[in-house]
Gaussian input, Z-matrix of N, CA and C with variables (Angstrom, degrees):
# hf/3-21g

backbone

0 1
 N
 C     1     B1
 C     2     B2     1     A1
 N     3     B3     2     A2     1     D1
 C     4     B4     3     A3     2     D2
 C     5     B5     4     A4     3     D3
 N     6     B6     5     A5     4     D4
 C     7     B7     6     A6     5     D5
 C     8     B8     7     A7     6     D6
 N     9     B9     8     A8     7     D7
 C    10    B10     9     A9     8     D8
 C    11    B11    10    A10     9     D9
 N    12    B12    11    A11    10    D10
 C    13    B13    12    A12    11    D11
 C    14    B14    13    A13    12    D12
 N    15    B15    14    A14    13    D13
 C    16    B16    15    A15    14    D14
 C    17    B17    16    A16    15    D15
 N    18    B18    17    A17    16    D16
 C    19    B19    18    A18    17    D17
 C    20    B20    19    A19    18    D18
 N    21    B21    20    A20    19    D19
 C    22    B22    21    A21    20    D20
 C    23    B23    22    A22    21    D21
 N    24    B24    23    A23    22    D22
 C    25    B25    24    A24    23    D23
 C    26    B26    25    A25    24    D24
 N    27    B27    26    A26    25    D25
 C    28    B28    27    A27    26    D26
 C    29    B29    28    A28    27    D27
 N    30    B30    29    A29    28    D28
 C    31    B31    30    A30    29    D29
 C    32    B32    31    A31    30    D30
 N    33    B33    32    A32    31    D31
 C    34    B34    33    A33    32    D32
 C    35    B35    34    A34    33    D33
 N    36    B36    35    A35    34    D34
 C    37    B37    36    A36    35    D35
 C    38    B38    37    A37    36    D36
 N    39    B39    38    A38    37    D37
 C    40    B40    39    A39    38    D38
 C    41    B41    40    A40    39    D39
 N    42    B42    41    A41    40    D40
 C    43    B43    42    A42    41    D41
 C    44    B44    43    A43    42    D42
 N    45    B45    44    A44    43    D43
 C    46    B46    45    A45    44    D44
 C    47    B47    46    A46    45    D45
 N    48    B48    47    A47    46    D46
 C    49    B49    48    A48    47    D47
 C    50    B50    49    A49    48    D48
 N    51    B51    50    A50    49    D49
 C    52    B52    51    A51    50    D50
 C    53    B53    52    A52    51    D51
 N    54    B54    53    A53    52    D52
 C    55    B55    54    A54    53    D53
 C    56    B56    55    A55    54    D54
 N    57    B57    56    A56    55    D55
 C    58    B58    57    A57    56    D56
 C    59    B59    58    A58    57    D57
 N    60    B60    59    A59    58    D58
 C    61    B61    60    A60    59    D59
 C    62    B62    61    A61    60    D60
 N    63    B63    62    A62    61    D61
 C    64    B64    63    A63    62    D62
 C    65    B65    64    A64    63    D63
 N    66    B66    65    A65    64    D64
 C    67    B67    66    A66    65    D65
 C    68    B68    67    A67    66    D66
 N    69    B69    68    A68    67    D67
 C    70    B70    69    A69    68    D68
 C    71    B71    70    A70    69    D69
 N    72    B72    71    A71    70    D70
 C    73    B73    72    A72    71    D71
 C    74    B74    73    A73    72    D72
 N    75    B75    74    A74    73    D73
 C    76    B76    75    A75    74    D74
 C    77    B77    76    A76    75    D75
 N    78    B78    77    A77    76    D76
 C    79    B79    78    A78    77    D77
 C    80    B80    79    A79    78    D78
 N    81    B81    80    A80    79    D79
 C    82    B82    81    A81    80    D80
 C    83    B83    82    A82    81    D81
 N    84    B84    83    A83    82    D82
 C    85    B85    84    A84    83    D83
 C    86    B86    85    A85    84    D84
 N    87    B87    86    A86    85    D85
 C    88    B88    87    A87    86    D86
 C    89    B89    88    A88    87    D87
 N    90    B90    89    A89    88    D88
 C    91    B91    90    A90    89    D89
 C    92    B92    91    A91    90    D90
 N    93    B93    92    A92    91    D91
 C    94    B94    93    A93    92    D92
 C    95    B95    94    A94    93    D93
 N    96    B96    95    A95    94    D94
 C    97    B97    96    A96    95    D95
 C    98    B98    97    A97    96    D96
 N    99    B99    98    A98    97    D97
 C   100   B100    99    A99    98    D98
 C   101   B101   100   A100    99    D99
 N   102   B102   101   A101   100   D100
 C   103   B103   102   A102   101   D101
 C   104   B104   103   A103   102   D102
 N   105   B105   104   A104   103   D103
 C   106   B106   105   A105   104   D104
 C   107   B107   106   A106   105   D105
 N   108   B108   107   A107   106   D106
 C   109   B109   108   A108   107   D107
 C   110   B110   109   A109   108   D108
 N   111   B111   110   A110   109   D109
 C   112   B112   111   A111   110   D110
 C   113   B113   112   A112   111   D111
 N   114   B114   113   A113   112   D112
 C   115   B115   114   A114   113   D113
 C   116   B116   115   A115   114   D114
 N   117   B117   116   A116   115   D115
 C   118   B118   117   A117   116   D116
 C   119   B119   118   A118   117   D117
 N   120   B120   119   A119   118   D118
 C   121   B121   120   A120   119   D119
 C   122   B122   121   A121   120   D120
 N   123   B123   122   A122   121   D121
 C   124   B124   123   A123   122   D122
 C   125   B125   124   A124   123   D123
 N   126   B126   125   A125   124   D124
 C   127   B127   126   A126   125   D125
 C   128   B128   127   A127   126   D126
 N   129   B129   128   A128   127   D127
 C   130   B130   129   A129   128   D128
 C   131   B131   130   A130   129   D129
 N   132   B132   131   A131   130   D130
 C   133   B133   132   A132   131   D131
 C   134   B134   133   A133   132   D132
 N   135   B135   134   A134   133   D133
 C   136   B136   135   A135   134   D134
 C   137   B137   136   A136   135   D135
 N   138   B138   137   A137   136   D136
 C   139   B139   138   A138   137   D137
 C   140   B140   139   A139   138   D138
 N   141   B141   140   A140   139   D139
 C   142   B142   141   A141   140   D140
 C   143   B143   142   A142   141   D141
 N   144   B144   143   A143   142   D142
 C   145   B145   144   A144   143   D143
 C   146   B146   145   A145   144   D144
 N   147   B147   146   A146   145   D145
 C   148   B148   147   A147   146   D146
 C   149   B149   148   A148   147   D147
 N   150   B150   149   A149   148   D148
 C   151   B151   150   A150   149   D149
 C   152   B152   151   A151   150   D150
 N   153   B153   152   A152   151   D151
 C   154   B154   153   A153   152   D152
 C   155   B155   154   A154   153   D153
 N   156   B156   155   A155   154   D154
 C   157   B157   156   A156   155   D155
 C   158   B158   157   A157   156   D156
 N   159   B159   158   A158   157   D157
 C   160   B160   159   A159   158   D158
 C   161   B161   160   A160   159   D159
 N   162   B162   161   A161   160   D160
 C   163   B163   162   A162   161   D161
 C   164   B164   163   A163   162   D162
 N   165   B165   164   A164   163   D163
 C   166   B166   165   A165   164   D164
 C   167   B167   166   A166   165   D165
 N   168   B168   167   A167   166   D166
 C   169   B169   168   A168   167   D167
 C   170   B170   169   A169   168   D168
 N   171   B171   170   A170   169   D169
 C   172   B172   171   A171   170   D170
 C   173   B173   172   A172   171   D171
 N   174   B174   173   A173   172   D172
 C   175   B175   174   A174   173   D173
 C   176   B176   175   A175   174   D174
 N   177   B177   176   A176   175   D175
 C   178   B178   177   A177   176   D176
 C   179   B179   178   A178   177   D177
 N   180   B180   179   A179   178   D178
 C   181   B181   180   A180   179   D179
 C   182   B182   181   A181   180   D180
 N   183   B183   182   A182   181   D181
 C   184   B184   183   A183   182   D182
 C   185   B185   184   A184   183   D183
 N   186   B186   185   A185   184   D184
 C   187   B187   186   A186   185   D185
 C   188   B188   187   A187   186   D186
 N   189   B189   188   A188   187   D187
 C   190   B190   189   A189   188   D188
 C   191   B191   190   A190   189   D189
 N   192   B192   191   A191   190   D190
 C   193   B193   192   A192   191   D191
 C   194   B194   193   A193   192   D192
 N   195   B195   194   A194   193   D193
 C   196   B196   195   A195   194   D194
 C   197   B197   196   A196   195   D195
 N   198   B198   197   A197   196   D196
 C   199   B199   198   A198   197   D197
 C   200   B200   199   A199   198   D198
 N   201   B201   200   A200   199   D199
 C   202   B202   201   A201   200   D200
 C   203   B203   202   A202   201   D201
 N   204   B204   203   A203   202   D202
 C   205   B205   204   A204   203   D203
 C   206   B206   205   A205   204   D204
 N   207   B207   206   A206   205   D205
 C   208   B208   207   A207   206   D206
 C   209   B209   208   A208   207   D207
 N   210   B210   209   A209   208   D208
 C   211   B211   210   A210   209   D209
 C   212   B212   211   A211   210   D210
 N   213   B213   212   A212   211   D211
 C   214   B214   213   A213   212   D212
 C   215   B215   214   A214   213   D213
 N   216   B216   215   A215   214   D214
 C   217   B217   216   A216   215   D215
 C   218   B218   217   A217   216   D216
 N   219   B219   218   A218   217   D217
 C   220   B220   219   A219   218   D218
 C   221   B221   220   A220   219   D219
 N   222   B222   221   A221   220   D220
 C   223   B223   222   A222   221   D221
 C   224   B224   223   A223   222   D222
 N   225   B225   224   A224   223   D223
 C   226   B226   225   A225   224   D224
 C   227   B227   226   A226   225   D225
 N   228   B228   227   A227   226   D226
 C   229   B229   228   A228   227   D227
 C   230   B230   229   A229   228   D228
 N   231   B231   230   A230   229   D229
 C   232   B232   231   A231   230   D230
 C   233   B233   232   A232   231   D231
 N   234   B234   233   A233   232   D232
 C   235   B235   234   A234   233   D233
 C   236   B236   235   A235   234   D234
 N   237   B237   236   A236   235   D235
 C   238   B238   237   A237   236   D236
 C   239   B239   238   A238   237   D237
 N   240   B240   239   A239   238   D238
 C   241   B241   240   A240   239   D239
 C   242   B242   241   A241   240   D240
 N   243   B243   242   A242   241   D241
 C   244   B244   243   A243   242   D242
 C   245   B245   244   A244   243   D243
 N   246   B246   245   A245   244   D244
 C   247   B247   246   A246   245   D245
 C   248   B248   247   A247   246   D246

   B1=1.4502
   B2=1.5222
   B3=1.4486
   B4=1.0071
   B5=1.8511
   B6=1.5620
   B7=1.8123
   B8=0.9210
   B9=1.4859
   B10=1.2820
   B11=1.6612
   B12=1.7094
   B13=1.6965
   B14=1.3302
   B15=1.3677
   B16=1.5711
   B17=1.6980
   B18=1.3209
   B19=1.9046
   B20=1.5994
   B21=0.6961
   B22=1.5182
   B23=1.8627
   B24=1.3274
   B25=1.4496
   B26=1.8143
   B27=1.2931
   B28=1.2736
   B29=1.3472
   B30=1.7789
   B31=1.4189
   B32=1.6385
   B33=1.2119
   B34=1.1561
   B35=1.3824
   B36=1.5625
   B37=1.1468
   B38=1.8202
   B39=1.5477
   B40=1.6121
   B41=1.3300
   B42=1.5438
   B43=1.3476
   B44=1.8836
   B45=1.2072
   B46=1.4116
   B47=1.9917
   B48=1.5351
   B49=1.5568
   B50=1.8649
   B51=1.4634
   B52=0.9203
   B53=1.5880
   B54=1.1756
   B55=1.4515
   B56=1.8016
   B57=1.3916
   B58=1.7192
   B59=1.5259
   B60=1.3672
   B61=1.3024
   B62=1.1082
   B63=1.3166
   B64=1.5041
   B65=1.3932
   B66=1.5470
   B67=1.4269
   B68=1.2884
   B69=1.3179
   B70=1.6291
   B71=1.4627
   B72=1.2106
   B73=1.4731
   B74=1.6974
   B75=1.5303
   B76=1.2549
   B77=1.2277
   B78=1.1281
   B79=1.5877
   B80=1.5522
   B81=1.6144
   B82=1.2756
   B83=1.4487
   B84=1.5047
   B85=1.6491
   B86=1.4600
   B87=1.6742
   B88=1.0932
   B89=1.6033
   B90=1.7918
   B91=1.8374
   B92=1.7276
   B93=1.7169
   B94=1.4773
   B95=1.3190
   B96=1.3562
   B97=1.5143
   B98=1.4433
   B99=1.1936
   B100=2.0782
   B101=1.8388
   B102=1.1861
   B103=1.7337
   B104=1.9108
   B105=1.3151
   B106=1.4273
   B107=1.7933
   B108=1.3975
   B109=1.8804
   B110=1.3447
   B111=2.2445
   B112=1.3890
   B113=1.4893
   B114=1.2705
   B115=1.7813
   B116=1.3648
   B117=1.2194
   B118=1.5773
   B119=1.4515
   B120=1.7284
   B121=2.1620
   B122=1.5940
   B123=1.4969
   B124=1.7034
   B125=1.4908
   B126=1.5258
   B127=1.7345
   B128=1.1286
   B129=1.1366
   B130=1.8965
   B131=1.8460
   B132=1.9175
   B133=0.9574
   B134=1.3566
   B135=1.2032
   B136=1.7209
   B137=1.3239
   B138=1.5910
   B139=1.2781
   B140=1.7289
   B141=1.2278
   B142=1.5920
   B143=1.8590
   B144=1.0349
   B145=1.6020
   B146=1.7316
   B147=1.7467
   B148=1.3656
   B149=1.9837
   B150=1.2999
   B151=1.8228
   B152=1.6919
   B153=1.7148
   B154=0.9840
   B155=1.3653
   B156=1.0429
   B157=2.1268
   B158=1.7997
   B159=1.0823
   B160=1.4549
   B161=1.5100
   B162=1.4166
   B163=1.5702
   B164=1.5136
   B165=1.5250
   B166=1.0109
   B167=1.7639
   B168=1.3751
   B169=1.7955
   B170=1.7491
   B171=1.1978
   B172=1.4291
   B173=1.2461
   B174=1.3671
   B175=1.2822
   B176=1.7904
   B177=1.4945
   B178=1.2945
   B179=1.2254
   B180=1.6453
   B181=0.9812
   B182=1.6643
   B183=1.5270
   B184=1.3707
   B185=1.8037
   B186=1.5920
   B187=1.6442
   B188=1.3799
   B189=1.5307
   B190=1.3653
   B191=1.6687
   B192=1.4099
   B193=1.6674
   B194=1.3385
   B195=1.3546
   B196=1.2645
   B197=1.4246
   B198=1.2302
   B199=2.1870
   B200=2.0229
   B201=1.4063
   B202=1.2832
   B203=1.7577
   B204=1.2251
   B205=1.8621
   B206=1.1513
   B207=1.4379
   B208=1.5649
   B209=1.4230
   B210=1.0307
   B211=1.6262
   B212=1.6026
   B213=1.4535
   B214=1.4681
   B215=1.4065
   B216=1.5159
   B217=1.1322
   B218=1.4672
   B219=1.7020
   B220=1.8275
   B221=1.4231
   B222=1.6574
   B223=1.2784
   B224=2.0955
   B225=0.9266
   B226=1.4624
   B227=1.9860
   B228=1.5442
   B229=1.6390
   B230=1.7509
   B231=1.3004
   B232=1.4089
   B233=1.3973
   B234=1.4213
   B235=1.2894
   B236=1.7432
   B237=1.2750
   B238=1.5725
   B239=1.3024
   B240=1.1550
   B241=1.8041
   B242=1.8791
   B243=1.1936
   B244=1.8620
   B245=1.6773
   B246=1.5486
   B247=1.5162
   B248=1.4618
   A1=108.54
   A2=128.90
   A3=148.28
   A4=109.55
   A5=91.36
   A6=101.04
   A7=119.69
   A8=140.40
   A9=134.80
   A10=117.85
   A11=99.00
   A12=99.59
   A13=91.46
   A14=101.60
   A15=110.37
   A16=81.79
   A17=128.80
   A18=128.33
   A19=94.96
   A20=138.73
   A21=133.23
   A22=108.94
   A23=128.69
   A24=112.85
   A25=109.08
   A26=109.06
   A27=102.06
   A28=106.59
   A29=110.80
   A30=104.11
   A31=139.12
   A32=152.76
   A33=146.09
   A34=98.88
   A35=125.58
   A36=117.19
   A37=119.30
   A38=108.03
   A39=106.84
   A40=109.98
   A41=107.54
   A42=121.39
   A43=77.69
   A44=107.92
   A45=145.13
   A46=124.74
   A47=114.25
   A48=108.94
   A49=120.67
   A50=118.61
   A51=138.95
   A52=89.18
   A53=115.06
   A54=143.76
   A55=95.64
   A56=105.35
   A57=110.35
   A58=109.92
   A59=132.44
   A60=137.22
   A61=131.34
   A62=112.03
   A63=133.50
   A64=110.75
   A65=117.85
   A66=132.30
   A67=90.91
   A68=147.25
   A69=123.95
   A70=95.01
   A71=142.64
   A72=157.84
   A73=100.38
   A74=108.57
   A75=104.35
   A76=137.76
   A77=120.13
   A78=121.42
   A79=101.48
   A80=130.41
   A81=124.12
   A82=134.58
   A83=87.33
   A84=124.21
   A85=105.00
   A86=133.32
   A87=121.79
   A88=137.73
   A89=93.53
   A90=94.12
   A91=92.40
   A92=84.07
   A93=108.34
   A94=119.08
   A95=129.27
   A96=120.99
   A97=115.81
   A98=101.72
   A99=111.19
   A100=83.03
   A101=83.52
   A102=98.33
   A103=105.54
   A104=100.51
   A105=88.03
   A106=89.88
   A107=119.98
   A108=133.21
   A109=96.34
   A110=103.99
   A111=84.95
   A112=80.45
   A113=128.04
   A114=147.88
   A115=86.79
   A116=110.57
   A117=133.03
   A118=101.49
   A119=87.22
   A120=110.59
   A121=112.76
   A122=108.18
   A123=89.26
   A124=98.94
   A125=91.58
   A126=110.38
   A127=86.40
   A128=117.88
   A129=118.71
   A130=85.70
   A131=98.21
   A132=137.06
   A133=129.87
   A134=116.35
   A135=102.07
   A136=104.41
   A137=126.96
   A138=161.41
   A139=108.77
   A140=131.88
   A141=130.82
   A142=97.88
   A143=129.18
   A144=124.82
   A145=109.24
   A146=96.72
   A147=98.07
   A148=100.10
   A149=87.23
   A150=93.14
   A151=120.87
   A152=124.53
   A153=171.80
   A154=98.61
   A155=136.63
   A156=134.48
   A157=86.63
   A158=100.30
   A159=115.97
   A160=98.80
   A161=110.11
   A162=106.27
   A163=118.56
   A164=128.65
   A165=139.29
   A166=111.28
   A167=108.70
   A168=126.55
   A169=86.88
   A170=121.23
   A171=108.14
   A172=141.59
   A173=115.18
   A174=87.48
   A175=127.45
   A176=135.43
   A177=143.51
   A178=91.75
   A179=143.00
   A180=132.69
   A181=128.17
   A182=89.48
   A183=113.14
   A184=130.10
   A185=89.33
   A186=106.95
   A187=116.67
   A188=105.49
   A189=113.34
   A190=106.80
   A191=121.40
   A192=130.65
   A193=112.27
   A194=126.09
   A195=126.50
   A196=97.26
   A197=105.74
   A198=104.77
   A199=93.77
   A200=83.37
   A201=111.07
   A202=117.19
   A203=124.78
   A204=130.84
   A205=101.86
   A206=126.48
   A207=133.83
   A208=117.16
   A209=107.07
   A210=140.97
   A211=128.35
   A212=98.03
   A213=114.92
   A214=106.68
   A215=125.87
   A216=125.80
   A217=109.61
   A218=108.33
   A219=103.52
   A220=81.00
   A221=103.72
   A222=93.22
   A223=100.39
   A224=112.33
   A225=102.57
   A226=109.35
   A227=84.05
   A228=86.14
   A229=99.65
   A230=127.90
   A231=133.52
   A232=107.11
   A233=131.41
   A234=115.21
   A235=105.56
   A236=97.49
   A237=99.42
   A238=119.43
   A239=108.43
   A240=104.68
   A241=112.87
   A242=102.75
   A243=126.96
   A244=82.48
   A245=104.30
   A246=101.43
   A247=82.57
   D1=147.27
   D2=171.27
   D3=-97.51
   D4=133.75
   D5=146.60
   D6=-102.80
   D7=122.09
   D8=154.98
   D9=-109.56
   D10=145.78
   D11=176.54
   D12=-122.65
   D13=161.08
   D14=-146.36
   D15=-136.28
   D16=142.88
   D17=-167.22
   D18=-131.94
   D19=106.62
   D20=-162.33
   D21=-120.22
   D22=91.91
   D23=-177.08
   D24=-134.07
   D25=-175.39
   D26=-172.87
   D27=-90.32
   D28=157.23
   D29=173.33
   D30=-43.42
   D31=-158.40
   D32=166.13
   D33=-89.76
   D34=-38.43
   D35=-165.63
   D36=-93.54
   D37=-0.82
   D38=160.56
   D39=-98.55
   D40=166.51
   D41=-149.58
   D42=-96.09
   D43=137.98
   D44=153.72
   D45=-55.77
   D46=13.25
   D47=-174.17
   D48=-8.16
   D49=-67.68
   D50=-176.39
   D51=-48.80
   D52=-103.36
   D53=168.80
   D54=7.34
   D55=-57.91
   D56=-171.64
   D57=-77.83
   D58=-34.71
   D59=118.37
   D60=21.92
   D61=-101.15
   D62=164.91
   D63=-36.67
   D64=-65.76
   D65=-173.81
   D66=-54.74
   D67=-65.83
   D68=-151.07
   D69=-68.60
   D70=-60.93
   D71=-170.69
   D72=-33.61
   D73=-52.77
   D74=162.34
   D75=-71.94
   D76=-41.23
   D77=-179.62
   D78=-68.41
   D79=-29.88
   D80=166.77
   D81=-42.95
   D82=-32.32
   D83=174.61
   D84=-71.74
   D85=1.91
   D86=-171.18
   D87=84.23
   D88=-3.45
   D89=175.53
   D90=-125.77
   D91=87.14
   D92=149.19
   D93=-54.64
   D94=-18.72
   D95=-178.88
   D96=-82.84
   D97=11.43
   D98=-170.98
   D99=-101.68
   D100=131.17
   D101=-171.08
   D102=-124.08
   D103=-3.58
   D104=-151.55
   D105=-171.07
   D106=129.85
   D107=-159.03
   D108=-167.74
   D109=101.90
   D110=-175.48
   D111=-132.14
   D112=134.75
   D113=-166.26
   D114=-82.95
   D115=164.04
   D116=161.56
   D117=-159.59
   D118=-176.62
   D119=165.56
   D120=-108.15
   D121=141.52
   D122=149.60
   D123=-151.35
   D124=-172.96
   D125=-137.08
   D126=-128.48
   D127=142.98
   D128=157.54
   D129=-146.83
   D130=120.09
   D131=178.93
   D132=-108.64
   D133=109.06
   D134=-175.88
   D135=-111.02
   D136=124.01
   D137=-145.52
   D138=-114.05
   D139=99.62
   D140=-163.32
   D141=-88.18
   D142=115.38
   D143=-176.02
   D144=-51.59
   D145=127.47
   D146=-175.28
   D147=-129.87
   D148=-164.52
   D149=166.91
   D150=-69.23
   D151=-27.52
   D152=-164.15
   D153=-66.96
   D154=117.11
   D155=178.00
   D156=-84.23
   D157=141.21
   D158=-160.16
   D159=-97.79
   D160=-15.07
   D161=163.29
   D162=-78.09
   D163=-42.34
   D164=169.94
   D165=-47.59
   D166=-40.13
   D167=-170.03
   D168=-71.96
   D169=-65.47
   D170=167.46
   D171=-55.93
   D172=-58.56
   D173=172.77
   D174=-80.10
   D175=30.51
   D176=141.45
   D177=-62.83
   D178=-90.47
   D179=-145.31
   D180=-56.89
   D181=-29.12
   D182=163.51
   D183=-39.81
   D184=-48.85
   D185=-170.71
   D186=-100.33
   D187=-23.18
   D188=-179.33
   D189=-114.87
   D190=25.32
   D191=166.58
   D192=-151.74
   D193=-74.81
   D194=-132.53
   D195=-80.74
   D196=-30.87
   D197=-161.54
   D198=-145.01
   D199=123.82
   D200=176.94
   D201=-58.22
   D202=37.17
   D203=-161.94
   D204=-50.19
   D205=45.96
   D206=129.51
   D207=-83.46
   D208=-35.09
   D209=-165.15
   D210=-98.75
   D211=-54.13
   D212=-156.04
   D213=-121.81
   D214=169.86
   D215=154.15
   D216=-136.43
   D217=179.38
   D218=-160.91
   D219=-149.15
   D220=152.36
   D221=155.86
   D222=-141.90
   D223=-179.71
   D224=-174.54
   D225=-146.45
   D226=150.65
   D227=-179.31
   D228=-111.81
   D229=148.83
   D230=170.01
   D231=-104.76
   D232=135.96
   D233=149.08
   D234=-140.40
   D235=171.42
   D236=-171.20
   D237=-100.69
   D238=92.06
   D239=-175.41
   D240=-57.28
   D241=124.24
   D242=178.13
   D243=-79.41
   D244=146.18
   D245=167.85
   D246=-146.02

């Protein structure tokens, strides 16, 4: 079996609402040194070993669900759960 975490955020080049949000809320709070508040999703996926490359199984679900890649980008970690 596989764990995967899945990091899901918006590109550099769309605007961040949430992200800009947060940042004023904080720096209001007095930490002027926060320059930059960018939100995302993540995923924690558990993957049962098949015939299927478990990178390929991700990133489909990746491009065609989780993150809009008009928009967003993802990146993902695999590891192999020992049972």
């Amino acid at each position: 079996m596989y764990q995967v975490k899945v990091y899901v955020t918006y590109k550099e080049s769309v605007l961040d609402p949430q992200g800009e949000a947060v940042k004023k809320a904080v720096n209001h709070m007095g930490y002027d040194e926060i320059k930059e508040i960018r939100i995302g999703k993540y995923f924690e996926i558990q993957v049962e070993k098949s015939d299927r490359d478990v990178n390929e199984v991700i990133e489909t679900i990746c491009d065609k669900l989780l993150a809009n890649v008009n928009m967003e980008t993802y990146r993902y970690e695999i590891a192999e759960v020992v049972a």
